[in-house]
N, C-alpha and C positions, 0 to 999 in steps of 0.2 A: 588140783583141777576140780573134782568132786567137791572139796571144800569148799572151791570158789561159787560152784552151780548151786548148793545146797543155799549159800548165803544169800545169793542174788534171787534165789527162788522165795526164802525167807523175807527177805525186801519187797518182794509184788505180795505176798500175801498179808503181807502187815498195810501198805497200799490200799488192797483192796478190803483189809478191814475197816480200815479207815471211811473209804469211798461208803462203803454197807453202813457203817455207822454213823455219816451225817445224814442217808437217805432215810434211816429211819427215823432221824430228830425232825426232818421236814414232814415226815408224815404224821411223826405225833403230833407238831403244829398245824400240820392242818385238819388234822381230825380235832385239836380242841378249840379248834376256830369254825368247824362246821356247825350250822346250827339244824340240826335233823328236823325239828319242825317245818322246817321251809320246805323242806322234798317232798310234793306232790304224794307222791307211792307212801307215802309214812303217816296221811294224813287222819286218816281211820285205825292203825294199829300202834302198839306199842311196843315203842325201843327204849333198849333199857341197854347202855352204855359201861363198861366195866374197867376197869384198871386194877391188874391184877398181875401177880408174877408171871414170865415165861411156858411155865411148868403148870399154870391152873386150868383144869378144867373144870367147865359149868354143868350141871344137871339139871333139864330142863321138865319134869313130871307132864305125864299127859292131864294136864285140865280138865278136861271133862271126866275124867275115871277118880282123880285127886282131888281134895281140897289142901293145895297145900302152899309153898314159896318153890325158890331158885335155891338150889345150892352148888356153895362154889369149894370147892378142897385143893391144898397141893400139897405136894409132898418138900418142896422147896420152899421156905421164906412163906410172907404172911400172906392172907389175904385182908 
């Protein structure tokens, strides 16, 4: 009985991996089918778009105190 609940539970989560994993292929399509220039609010600043592993985070320097870039690091896989 327990076997059976564990496997049927293991069924809806594989499911719902699934379901999460094509929601996120349509959102990566339409984020590289957006074109950020067109949005109003964007029209005066800069965005600056990244594709990067999971696990990367960015570091953004305060500008006016630095002269300096963006840096991106992970501990997982490349950037």
């Amino acid at each position: 009985m327990k076997q059976q609940a564990l496997r049927g539970e293991l069924a809806e989560l594989a499911r719902m991996e699934r379901t999460l994993d094509q929601v996120l292929q349509d959102c990566d399509l339409q984020l590289r089918q957006l074109d950020l220039r067109a949005i109003s609010n964007f029209q005066e600043q800069t965005v600056i778009a990244v594709k990067a592993p999971p696990e990367t985070q960015m570091e953004v320097p305060d500008f006016s105190e630095v002269r300096g870039g963006l840096g991106l690091g992970t501990t997982f896989g490349s950037t």
